[in-house]
N, C-alpha and C positions, 0 to 999 in steps of 0.2 A: 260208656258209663264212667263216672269222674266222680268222689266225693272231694272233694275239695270247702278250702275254708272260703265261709261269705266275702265276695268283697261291692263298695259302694254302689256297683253294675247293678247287684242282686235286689237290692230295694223293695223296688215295684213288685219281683215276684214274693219275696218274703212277706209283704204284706198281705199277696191273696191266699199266701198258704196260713198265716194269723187268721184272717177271714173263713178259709174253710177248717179250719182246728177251731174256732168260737161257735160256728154256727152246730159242729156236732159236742161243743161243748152247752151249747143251746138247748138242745134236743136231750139230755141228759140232765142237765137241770135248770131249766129255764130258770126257776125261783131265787137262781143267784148269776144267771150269765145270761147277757142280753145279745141278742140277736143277728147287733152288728155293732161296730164298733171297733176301737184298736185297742192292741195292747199294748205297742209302741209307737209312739210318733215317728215321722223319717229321721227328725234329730236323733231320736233315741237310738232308732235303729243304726244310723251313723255312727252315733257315741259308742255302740256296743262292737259295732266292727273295728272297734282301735283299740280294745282295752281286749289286753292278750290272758287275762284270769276269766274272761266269756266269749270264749271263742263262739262262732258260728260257721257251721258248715252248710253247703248246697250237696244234693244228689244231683247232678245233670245228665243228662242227656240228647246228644246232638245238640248241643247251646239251650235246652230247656230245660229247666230245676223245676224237678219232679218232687224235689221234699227237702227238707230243713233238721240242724240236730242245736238245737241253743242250748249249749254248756255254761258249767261255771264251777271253776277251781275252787275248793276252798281247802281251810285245814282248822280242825276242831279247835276249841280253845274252851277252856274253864277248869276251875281246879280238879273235877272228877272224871275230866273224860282225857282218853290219852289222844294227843297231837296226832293221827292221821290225815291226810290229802284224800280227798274226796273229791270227784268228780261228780255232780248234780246236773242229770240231763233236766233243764227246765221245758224244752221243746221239742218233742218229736211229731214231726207230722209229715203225711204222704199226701201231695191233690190225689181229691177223690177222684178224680178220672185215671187216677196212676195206682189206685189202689187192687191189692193182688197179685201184686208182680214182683213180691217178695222185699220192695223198694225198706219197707220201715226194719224189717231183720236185717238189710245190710247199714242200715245207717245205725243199728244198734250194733250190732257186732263192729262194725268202725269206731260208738263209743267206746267200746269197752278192749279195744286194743290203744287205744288213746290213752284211756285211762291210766293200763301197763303201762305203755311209754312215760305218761306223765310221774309213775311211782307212784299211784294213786292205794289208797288200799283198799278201795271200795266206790263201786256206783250207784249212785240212788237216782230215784225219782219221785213223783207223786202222779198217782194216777184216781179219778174219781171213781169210787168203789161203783159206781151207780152206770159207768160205763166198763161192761163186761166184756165187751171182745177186747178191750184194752188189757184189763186185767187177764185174761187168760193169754192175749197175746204173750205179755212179759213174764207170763209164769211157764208158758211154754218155751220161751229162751232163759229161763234158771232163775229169775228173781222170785226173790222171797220177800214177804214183809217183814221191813224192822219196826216199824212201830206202825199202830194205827189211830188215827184222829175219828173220836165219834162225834156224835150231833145229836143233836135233840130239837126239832123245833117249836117252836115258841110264838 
């Protein structure tokens, strides 16, 4: 077992894991995520393995990537908020056939020693309130909500 940062090789597999992170983001709310589709193009996905503020990392196993962690550095800015480094997991996901094998609490716990290392003073994410094993997932390794975004539809 290896987490290691993505490189140009990983592609193909980061694509089917975008694929299986849409389709159970499908399943929670179809009425805004479709069914298939991508969220990055392979350019994009290229462009993103060179730009060292989003990094990408693989879980492998025996040459197989089992899961994905798509970061991205930032550091606050505006007159009322103080300049912190902030680590924003934008992507965590495990193939569903790798699921239960404890794969997405080690590629969490690898963000957030990242984090450390980077001087970060905090990890965030966004998780949709409407998929609850997600949410209990990250509450059971210590996140808390900083803010929460409601809805209304209309």
């Amino acid at each position: 077992m290896a987490i290691r940062l993505a490189e140009q090789k990983d592609i193909g597999d980061l694509e089917k894991l975008l694929q299986d992170i849409l389709e159970l983001h499908h399943q929670v709310r179809p009425d805004i995520f479709r069914a298939s589709g991508q969220k990055f193009s392979r350019q994009d996905l290229a462009d993103l393995l060179e730009n060292p503020d989003k990094p990408i990392f693989v879980y492998e196993v025996d040459g197989q990537v089992l899961g994905h962690l798509f970061c991205e550095l930032s550091l606050a800015k505006g007159d009322v908020l103080e300049p912190i480094k902030t680590l924003f997991i934008d992507d965590l996901c495990v193939a569903s056939s790798a699921r239960g094998q404890r794969i997405g609490e080690q590629l969490y716990e690898f963000a957030l020693a990242y984090a450390k290392e980077q001087g970060c003073h905090n990890l965030t994410l966004d998780v949709w309130a409407d998929n609850t094993g997600a949410v209990r997932f990250y509450e059971r390794l210590g996140m808390r909500p900083q803010k929460v975004r409601m809805e209304q539809k209309v």
